[in-house]
N, C-alpha and C positions, 0 to 999 in steps of 0.2 A: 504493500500500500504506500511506502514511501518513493510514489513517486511526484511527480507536475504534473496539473492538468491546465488545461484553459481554463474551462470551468468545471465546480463542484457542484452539482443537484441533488439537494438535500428534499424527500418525501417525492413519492410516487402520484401523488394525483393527479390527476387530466392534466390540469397548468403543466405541472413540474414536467408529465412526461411527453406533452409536445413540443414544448420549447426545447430541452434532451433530444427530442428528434430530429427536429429544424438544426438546431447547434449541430450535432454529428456531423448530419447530409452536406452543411457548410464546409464538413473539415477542420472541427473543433476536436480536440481532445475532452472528453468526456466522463468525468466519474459518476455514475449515479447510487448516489445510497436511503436507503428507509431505516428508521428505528424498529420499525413493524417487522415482523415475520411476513407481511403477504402484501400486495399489490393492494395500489390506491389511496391510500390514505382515508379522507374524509369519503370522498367519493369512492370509496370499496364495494364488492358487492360481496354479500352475503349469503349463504346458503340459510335450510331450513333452521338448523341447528345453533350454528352464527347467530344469526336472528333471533331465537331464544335465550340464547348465553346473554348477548346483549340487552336486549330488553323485558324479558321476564325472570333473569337469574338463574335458571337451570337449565339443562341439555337434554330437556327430555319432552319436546314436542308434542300437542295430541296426533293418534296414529293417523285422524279421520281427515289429514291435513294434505299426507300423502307421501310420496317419497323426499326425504332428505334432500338428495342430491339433484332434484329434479327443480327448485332454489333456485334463481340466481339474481336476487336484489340487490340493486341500485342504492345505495344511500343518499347519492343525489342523481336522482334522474331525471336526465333530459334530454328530447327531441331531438336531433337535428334539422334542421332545414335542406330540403334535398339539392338545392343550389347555391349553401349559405358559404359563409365564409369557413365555418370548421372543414367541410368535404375536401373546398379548394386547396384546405393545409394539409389535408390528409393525403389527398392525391396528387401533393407537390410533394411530399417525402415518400411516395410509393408507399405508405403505410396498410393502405387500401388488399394489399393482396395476402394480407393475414388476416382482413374480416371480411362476413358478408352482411350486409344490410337487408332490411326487408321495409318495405315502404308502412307508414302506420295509418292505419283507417280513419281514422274520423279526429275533424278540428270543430269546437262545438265553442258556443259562448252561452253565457247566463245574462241572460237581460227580462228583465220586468218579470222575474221569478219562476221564468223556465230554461230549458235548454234547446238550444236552436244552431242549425247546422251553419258555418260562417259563411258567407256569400262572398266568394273573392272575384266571380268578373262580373260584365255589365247584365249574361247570360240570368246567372245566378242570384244575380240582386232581383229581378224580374221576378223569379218565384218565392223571394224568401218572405217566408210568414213575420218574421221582424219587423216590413213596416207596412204601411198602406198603400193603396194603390199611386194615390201623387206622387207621394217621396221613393217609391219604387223608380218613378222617370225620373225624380232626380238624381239619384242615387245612380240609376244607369249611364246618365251624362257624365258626372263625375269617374265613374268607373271607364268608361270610354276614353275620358282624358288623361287620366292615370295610363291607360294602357297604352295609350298613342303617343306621352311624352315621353321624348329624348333627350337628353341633358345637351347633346351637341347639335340638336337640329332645332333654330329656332320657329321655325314653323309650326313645330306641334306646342308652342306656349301660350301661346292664343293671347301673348301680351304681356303676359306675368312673367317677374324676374324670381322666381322662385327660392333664389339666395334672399331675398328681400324682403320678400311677401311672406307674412306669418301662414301657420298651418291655420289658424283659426280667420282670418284673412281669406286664404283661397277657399275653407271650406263653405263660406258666410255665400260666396260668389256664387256658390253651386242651390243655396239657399234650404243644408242638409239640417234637419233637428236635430236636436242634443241625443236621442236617443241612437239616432244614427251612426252620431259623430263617434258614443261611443265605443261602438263595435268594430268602427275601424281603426281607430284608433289606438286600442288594445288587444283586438282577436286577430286582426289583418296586421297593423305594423307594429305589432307587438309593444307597445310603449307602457312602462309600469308605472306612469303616474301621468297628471291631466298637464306636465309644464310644459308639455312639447308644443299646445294648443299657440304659444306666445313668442315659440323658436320659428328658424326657417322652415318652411315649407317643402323644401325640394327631399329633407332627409324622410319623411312622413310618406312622400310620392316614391322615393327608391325603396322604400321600407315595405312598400304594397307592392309593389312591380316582383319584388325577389318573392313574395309571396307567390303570386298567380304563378310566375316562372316556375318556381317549384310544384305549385301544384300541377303543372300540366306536363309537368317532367314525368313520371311516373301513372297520371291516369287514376291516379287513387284519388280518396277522399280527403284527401290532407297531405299539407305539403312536406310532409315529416318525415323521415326514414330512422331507422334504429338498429344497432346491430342484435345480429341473431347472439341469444347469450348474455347481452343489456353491455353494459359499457364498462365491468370488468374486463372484457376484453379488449378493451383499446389499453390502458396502461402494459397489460403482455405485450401485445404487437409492436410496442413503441419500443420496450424493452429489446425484441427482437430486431428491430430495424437497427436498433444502437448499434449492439452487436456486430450488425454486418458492416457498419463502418467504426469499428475496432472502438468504440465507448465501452466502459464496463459498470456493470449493474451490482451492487451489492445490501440485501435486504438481512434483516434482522442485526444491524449495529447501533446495539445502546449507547446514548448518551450525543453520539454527532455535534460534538463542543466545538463552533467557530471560532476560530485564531484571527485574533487584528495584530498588525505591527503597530510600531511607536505613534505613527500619525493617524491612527485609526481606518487602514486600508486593509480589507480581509488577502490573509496571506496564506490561509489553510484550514481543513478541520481536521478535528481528535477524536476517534473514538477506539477503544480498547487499548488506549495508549502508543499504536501510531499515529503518526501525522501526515496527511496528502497536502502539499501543498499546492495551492493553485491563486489566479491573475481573478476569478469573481466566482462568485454564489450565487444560485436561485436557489428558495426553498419557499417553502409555504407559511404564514404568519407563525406556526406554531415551533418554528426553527428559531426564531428569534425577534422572543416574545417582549422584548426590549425597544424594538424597532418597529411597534405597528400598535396602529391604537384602536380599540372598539368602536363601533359604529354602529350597531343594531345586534338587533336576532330574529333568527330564523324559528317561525313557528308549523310543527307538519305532524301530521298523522301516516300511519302508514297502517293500509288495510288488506287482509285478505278475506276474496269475497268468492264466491261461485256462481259468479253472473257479473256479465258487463254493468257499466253502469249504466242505468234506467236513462230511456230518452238519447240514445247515443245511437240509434239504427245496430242495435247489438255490436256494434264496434268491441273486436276485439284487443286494440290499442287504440288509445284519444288523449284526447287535450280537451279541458276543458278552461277557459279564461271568464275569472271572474272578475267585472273592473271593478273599481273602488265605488266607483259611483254607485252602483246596483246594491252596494253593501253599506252604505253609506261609513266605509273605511277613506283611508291615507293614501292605499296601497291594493294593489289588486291580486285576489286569490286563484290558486291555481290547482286543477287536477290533471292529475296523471293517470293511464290507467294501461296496462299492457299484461301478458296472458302469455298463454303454451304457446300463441302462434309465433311469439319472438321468443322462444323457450326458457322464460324466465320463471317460471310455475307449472307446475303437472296441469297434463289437462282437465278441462273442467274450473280450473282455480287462475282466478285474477290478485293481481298484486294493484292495489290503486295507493297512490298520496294524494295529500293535502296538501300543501303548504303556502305559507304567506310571511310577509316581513312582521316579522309581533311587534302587536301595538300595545302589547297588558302584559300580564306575567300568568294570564289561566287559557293555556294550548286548545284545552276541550273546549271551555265555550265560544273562545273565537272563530275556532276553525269548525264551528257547527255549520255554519251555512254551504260551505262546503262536502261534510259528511253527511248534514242531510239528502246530500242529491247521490249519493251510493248506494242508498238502499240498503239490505239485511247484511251484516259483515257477520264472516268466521270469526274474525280475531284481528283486534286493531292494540295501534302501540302508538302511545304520543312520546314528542322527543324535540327540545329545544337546540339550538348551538348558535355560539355568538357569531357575528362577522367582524373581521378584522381589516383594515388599510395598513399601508406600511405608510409609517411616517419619515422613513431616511432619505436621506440624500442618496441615490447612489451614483451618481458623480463623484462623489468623494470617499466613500467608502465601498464601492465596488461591491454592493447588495444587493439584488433583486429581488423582492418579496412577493407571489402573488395576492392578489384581494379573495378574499372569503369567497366560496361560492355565494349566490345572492336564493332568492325562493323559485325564480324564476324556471316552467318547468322546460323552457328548451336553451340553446347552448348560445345565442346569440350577444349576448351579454359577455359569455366569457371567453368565447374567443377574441372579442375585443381587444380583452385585459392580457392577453397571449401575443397578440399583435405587436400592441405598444410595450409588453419590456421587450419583444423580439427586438423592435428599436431602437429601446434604450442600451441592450446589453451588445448587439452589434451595429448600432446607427445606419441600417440602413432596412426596407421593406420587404416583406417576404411576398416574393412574386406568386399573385393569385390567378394570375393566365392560363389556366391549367385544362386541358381536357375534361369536361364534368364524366362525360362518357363512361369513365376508369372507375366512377364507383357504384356504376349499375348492375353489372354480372349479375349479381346475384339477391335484386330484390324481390324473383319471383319467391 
C-alpha cells in the first residue's frame, strides 16, 4: 500500500465510484478504499436478511416474505433518465457492458388527491384527465413549443429570449393554471421546489425536452430505465472498469485517517498503519466529518407490499411525484416502486419508498400522504439520515467531498454534483457526446 497515487477514493457510493471511473478512463492512478466490508456505502443494496439486521435487529425474517437472496434493495433509489446525463457518463467510460437496464413502466403524479398518469407531449396533454377541456388546448400549444424549441434556431422562439424571460413569464404567455403549472413543473422537469417559477426559463424548457426525448426513446410508459439487480450493481461495474485501467479497489479498511502536510494540503491516508500517499481525495461527507456541515434530512419509508401501487395501471416499477403544493409542504414527496421485473424482490412482492426532505422530527406522520397511496403493506420500516455539504476549500486543500444524496427518487440531481467536482478535481468537462444507442441492449 505504500505507494502514490493521483488520487485516493475514500467510500464506495455512486458519487465516489463514478468519479473513480471517469479518473481511471482519464489515466489517473487510482486507489479506491471503503471502511465497509461491501459495496456502496449509503447507497448499498440490501438483501432480505441485511434488511432485517438493519432495521428490525435480528436475522430472522418472516418465511411468508420469500426467498433471502431473491432481495436486492436500494437504500437510495433512483430512476434514471433514459437520455439523462448519468447514461451519457456511463457510456463515456464503457461502464455500460457490465449492466443491463430495463426500461421502468409508469411516471405518475399526485394532484388534487389522486394519481394521474404524466402527460409529456402535446398528444398526451389532449387526453389527460388532469385538466379540462380549454387548458387541454393550452397546454397543447405550450407542449408544441417546448417540443419545437431549439436553443440554436431562432425561429422556433417565437420572440422570447428564454435566458431572460422567467419560467413563470413564459408560462403566464401560454395563459396555463396553477394546477397545470404544477405538474410540469415537478413531474415533467423534475424541479423540487416552486423557485424555479422566478429563474430562467430556457432551463425549465430543456428540463421537459430531455423528458419527452426519453420517453420516446424506449416506447415505455416513462422515461426511466433501471438496472436489472437495482443499482448495487453499478458500484461492482465501476469497480470492474477500474481494474481494467490498473486503479485498485480495497474494501473493509478501518479507520481510513487522512494525512495533511504542514500547510494543510492532503498528502495521504492511514489505515492499518500504512500510509498511501497521494496529490487529492474524494470521499463522501462521512470521510471527513470536519469538512462538511449539515443541511437537512432525509425523511422515507420503505415498504414491502404484494401489489403494485393502487392507480399506477398495475405498473410494475413507477414514480410517483408529489409536489409541495398538493401537500401543502416546502418540498415535494416522492414514490418509488419496483418489483421481480427489475429483480429486486421474489415474484409476486414489490419493494416501494417514500421519501421526502423532513420538515418535523415524526417520519410516520409526514410521510402518510405518501403511504396512504400504497395500499395494504407486508412490512414497512421508517429511517431518517442527515445531508451533509462540504464546507472546504478544495483549492487549497486538495479535498473533494460529495453532497449527501438529496430525497429525490431519480438520479438527476446527482449527477450534477459528479459533474462539477469532475471539474473541480480535473478543470476541465466530461464529454457527454456519446452514443445513447450503447445503453439499450438490453432493456427488453
Amino acid at each position: 500500500m505504500d505507494e502514490e497515487y493521483d488520487v485516493i477514493v475514500l467510500g464506495t457510493g455512486l458519487k465516489e465510484c463514478i468519479l473513480s471511473g471517469l479518473l481511471s478512463v482519464d489515466g489517473l492512478k487510482v486507489l479506491h478504499m471503503d471502511r465497509n466490508d461491501y459495496y456502496g456505502g449509503e447507497s448499498t443494496s440490501l438483501n432480505l436478511v441485511q434488511l432485517w439486521k438493519r432495521f428490525r435487529g435480528s436475522d430472522k425474517p418472516p418465511a411468508h416474505l420469500g426467498s433471502n437472496r431473491d432481495y436486492n434493495v436500494d437504500m437510495i433509489p433512483k430512476f434514471m433518465m433514459a437520455n439523462g446525463t448519468l447514461v451519457r457518463v456511463l457510456i463515456h467510460t464503457d461502464v455500460t457492458k457490465y449492466l443491463s437496464f430495463k426500461a421502468v413502466d409508469g411516471s405518475f403524479v399526485f394532484n388534487k388527491g389522486k394519481v394521474h398518469k404524466v402527460p409529456a407531449t402535446d398528444m398526451e396533454a389532449l387526453k389527460s384527465p388532469l385538466m379540462g377541456l380549454f387548458e387541454k388546448r393550452r397546454a397543447r400549444k405550450f407542449f408544441i413549443y417546448v417540443q419545437d424549441y431549439n436553443e440554436t434556431d431562432p425561429r422556433t422562439h417565437e420572440g422570447l429570449d428564454l435566458t431572460r424571460v422567467t419560467t413563470r413569464e413564459l408560462i403566464s404567455k401560454y395563459g396555463l393554471d396553477d394546477n397545470t403549472v404544477d405538474f410540469i413543473g415537478h413531474a415533467l422537469a423534475l424541479h423540487r421546489d416552486d423557485r424555479y417559477l422566478d429563474e430562467p426559463a430556457v432551463d425549465t424548457v430543456k428540463r421537459m425536452k430531455l423528458y419527452a426525448e426519453s420517453l420516446a426513446r424506449f416506447q415505455g410508459g416513462s422515461p426511466y430505465i433501471y438496472p436489472l439487480y437495482g443499482l448495487g450493481e453499478l458500484p461492482q461495474a465501476f469497480a470492474r472498469l477500474s481494474a481494467v485501467y490498473g486503479g485498485t479497489y480495497m474494501l473493509n479498511k478501518p479507520e481510513c485517517k487522512v494525512e495533511f502536510n504542514e500547510v494543510g494540503q492532503v498528502c495521504g491516508v492511514t489505515s492499518e498503519g500504512e500510509t498511501a500517499k497521494c496529490k487529492k481525495v474524494v470521499c463522501d461527507p462521512s470521510y471527513l466529518p470536519n469538512k462538511v456541515r449539515k443541511i437537512g434530512k432525509v425523511a422515507r419509508a420503505i415498504a414491502i407490499m404484494s401489489h403494485p401501487i393502487p392507480n399506477t395501471s398495475d405498473s410494475q416499477s413507477v414514480q410517483v411525484i408529489l409536489p409541495q403544493k398538493q401537500l401543502g409542504r416546502k418540498s415535494d414527496m416522492y414514490l418509488f416502486c419496483c418489483s421481480y421485473s427489475h429483480n429486486v424482490a421474489p415474484r409476486g412482492k414489490f419493494i416501494a419508498f417514500v421519501s421526502t426532505e423532513a420538515e418535523t422530527d415524526h417520519p410516520e406522520t409526514e410521510l402518510k400522504p405518501g403511504i396512504d397511496l400504497l395500499g395494504p403493506v407486508d412490512e414497512i420500516f421508517f429511517d431518517t439520515y442527515d445531508r451533509f455539504v462540504p464546507v472546504n476549500e478544495p483549492s487549497l486543500d486538495n479535498c473533494f467531498i460529495s453532497t449527501s444524496y438529496d430525497a429525490t427518487t431519480h438520479f438527476e440531481s446527482t449527477v450534477t454534483d459528479v459533474l462539477a467536482m469532475y471539474k473541480m478535481i480535473t478543470g476541465k468537462d466530461v464529454d457527454l457526446s456519446v452514443d445513447l444507442s450503447a445503453a439499450s441492449a438490453a432493456e427488453e
